[in-house]
N, C-alpha and C positions, 0 to 999 in steps of 0.2 A: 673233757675237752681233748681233741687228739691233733696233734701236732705231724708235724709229716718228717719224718724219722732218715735222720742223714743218711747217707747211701753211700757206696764204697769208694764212686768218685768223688763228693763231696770231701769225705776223711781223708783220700791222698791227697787234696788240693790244699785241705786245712793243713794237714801234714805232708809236705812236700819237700825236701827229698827223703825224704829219713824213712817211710815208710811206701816207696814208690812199686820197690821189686815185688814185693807182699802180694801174691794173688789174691785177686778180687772177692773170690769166696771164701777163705782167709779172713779178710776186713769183711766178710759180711757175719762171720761166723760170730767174731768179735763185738762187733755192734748189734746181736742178737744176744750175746751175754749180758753185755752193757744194758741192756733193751730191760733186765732184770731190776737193775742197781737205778736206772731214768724212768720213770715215768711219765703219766700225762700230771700229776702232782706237781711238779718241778714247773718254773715261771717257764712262760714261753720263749722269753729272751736267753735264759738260761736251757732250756732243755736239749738242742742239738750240740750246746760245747760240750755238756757236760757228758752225754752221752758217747762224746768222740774223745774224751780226756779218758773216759772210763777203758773204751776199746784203745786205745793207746797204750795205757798202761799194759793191760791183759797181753795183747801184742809182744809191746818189749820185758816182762817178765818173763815171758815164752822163747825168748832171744830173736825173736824176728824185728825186723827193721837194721838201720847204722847207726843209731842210738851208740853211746858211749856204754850204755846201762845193757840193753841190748847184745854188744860186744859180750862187755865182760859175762854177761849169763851163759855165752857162749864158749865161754874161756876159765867157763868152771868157778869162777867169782877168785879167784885167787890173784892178790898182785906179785907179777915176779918180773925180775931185771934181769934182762939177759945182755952185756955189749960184748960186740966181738968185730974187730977193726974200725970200730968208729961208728957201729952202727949199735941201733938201744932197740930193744922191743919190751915192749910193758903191755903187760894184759890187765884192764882197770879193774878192782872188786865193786860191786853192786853197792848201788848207795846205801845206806843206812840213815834211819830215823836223825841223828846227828848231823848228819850229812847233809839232810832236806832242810831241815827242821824239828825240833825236841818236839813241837806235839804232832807231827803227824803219826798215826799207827802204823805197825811195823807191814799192814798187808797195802798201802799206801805209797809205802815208803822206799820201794822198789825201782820207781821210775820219778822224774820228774813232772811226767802227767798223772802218776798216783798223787803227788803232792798237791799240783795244779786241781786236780778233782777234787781229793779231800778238802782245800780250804772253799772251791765252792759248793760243796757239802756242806760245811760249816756255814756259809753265810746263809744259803736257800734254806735247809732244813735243821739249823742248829738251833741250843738255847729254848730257856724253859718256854712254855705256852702256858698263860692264865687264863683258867677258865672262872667265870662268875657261876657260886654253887649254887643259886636262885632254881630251885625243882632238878637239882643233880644230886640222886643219893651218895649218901659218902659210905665209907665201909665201917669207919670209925676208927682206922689206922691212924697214929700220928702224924704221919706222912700226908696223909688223903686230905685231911678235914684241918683249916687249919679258923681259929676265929675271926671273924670280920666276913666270916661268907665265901671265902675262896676257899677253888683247891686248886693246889699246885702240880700241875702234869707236866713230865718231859718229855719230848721227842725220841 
């Protein structure tokens, strides 16, 4: 089935301000990667956010957009304080796994639409799938074959 696939004004409108300045071939380049990681598999209701969560991230790991995440990829990831007459400047370091969340993975965990993608990763395509081994040959692994007729596959 094929879904009709966000487009680069749709992304700045979902993402608006934060990813405004971003030229358009930019966010298409991005929702062409994304285009990798979404398929026409992914529910319908789910496949344009998930798609736009994925180029979002891609984006602000690449320090484009006003992202706080964004920023600091620009600022070299390092937090440092500088005050001088009353005035502070801090440059934020890039979130970490800790930061999001303890299970998001570290290539995820970069932005908070890596975060936002991964968990709906998790719900669309996560967790085991049973199939009934009724005419499905097994290998004979432990793993594969287990009694009562199933096998147990993971995603």
């Amino acid at each position: 089935m094929a879904y009709d696939a966000p487009s680069a004004a749709t992304f700045k409108a979902r993402f608006t301000p934060v990813f405004d300045a971003v030229p358009d071939l930019t966010v298409e380049g991005a929702l062409t990667r994304a285009a990798r990681l979404v398929d026409a598999s992914w529910p319908e209701g789910d496949f344009a956010e998930a798609r736009m969560l994925a180029a979002a991230h891609d984006l602000t790991t690449e320090g484009l957009g006003t992202s706080p995440e964004a920023q600091a990829m620009n600022a070299g990831g390092q937090i440092k304080r500088q005050e001088a007459a009353g005035h502070k400047i801090e440059f934020f370091a890039p979130a970490s796994g800790a930061d999001i969340g303890s299970d998001v993975p570290a290539e995820f965990a970069g932005s908070r639409y890596g975060a936002k993608f991964y968990a709906l990763l998790r719900r669309v395509k996560g967790g085991p799938l049973t199939v009934a081994a009724a005419g499905y040959p097994c290998s004979g692994a432990a793993y594969d074959c287990e009694p009562g007729g199933f096998n147990w596959r993971f995603r």
